[in-house]
C-alpha positions in Angstrom: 133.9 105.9 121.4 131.8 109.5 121.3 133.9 110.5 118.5 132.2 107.5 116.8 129.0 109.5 117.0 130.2 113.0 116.6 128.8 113.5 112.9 125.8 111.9 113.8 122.7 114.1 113.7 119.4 114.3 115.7 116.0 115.4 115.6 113.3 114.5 113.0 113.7 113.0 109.2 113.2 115.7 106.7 111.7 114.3 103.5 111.8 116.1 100.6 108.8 117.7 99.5 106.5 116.8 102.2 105.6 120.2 102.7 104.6 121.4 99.3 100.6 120.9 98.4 99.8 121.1 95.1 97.7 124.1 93.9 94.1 122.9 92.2 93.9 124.0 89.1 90.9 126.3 88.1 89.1 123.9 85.8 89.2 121.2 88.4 85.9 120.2 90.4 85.9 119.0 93.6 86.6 115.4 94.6 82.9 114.7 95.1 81.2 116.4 93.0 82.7 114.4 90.3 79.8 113.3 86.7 80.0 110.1 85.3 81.5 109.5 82.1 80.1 109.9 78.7 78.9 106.6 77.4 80.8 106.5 73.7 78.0 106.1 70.4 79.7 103.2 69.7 79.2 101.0 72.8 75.5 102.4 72.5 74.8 100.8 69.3 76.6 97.4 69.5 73.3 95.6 70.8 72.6 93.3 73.2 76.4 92.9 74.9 77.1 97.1 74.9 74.9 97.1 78.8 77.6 94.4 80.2 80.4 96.0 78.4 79.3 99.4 79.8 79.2 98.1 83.3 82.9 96.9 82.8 84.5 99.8 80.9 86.9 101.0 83.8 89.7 99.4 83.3 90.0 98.0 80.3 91.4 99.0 76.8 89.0 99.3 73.9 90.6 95.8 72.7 89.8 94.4 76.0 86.0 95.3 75.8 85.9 94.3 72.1 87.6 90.7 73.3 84.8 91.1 76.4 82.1 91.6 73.6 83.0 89.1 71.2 82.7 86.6 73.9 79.2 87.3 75.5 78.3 87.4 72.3 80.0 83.6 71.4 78.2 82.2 74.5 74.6 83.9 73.7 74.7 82.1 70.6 75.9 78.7 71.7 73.0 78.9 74.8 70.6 79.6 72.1 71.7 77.0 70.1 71.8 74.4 73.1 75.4 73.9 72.9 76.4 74.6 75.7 75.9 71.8 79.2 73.9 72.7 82.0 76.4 73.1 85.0 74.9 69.6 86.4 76.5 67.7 82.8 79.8 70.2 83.8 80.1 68.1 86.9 79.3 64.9 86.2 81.7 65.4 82.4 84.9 66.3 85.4 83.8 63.8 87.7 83.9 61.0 84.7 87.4 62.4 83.6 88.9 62.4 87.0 87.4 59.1 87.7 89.2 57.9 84.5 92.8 59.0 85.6 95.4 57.1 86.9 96.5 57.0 90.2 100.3 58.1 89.9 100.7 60.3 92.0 98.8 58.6 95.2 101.3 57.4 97.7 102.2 53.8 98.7 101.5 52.3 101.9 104.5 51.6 103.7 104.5 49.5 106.5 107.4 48.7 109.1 107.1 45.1 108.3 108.6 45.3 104.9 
């Protein structure tokens, strides 16, 4: 049986690269110290939606915060418009649909007598 074991060694894992740090480079500031990004012209003069889409810019492709845009924007105008229910209609429109379903998925009472 201990030639079973005989190739077998011990002591600690060594993973490669574990010792190597990488070496900052000399343009690179510390951690820290770090500025926040530039705003871009465009986003400045967008109007009204450019102060959410700046708050959401990490992340997200310039499509995205077009998409992000467009949609603020679609939902300002319906508000202003009236359009849009109050969250109090919301519930009482889901409550009227659910109320209207059928009940096919509810289980039967089963008794032993049957």
């Amino acid at each position: 049986m201990a030639d079973a074991y005989a190739n077998v060694q011990g002591g600690k894992l060594k993973l490669k690269g574990a010792g190597i740090k990488k070496k900052k480079r000399s343009g690179e500031k510390e951690p820290g110290t770090s500025e926040p990004p530039p705003s871009s012209s465009a986003a400045s003069t967008t109007g009204a939606g450019s102060a959410a889409a700046q708050s959401v810019t990490f992340g997200h492709t310039k499509a995205e915060l077009r998409r992000l845009e467009l949609q603020q924007k679609r939902k300002f105008e319906k508000l202003e418009k009236g359009v849009l229910p109050s969250h109090r209609e919301q519930v009482n429109n889901f409550n009227k649909y659910l109320s209207n379903l059928t009940e096919h998925y509810d289980m039967p009472k089963v008794s032993k007598g049957n």
